[in-house]
C-alpha positions as CSV (number, residue, x, y, z in Angstrom):
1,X,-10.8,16.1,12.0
2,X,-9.9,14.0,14.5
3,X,-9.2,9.6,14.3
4,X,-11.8,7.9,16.2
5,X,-10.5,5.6,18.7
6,X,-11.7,2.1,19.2
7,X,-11.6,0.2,22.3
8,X,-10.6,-3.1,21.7
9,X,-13.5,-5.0,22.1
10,X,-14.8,-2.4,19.5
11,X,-12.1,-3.9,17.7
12,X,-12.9,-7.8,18.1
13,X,-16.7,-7.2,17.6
14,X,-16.0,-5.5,14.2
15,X,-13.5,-7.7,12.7
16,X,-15.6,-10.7,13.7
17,X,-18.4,-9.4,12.2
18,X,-17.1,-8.4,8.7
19,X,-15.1,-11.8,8.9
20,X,-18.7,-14.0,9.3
21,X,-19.7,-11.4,6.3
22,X,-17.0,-12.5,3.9
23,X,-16.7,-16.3,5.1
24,X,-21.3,-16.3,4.2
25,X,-19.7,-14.7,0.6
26,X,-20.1,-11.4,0.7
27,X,-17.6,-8.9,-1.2
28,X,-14.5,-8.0,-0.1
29,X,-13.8,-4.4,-0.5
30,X,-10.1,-4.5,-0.9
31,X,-8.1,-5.4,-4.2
32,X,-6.7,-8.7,-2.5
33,X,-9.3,-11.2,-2.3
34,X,-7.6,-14.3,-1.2
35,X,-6.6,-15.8,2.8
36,X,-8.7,-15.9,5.9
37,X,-11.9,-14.2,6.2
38,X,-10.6,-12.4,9.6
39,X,-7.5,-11.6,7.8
40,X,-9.4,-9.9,5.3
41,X,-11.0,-8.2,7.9
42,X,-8.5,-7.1,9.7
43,X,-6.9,-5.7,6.5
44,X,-10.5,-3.8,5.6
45,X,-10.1,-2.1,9.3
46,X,-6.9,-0.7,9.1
47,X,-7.3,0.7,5.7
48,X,-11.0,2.1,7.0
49,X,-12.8,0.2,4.4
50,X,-15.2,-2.1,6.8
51,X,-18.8,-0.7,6.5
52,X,-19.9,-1.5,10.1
53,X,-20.4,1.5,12.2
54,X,-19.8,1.7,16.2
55,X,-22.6,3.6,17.8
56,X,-21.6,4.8,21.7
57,X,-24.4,5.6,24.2
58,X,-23.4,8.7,26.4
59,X,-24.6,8.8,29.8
60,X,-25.4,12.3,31.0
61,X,-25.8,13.2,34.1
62,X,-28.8,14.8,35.4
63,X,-28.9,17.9,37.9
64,X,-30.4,17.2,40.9
């Protein structure tokens, strides 16, 4: 199976989403639970842990 590539504002929009999660309290899913929210988060991304999804809308193109 292939690694799904993330753009990079994939990237930014994900990391500061589960950062705003774990600054408003809620868990962090890694065994080291102390430093910055977006270090956290960044952590919880490269170790595929943060449970936000990215959903991609495919243009297809019609036959005329």
């Amino acid at each position: 199976m292939s690694e799904i590539k993330l753009t990079r504002y994939e990237r930014a929009r994900m990391i500061g989403a589960r950062a705003l999660q774990i600054s408003l309290g809620a868990p962090v899913l890694l065994d080291i639970d102390r430093g910055e929210p977006i270090d956290l988060a960044m952590e919880e991304l490269r170790q595929g842990v943060i449970p936000i999804t990215v959903k991609r809308v495919v243009k297809t193109l019609k036959n005329v």
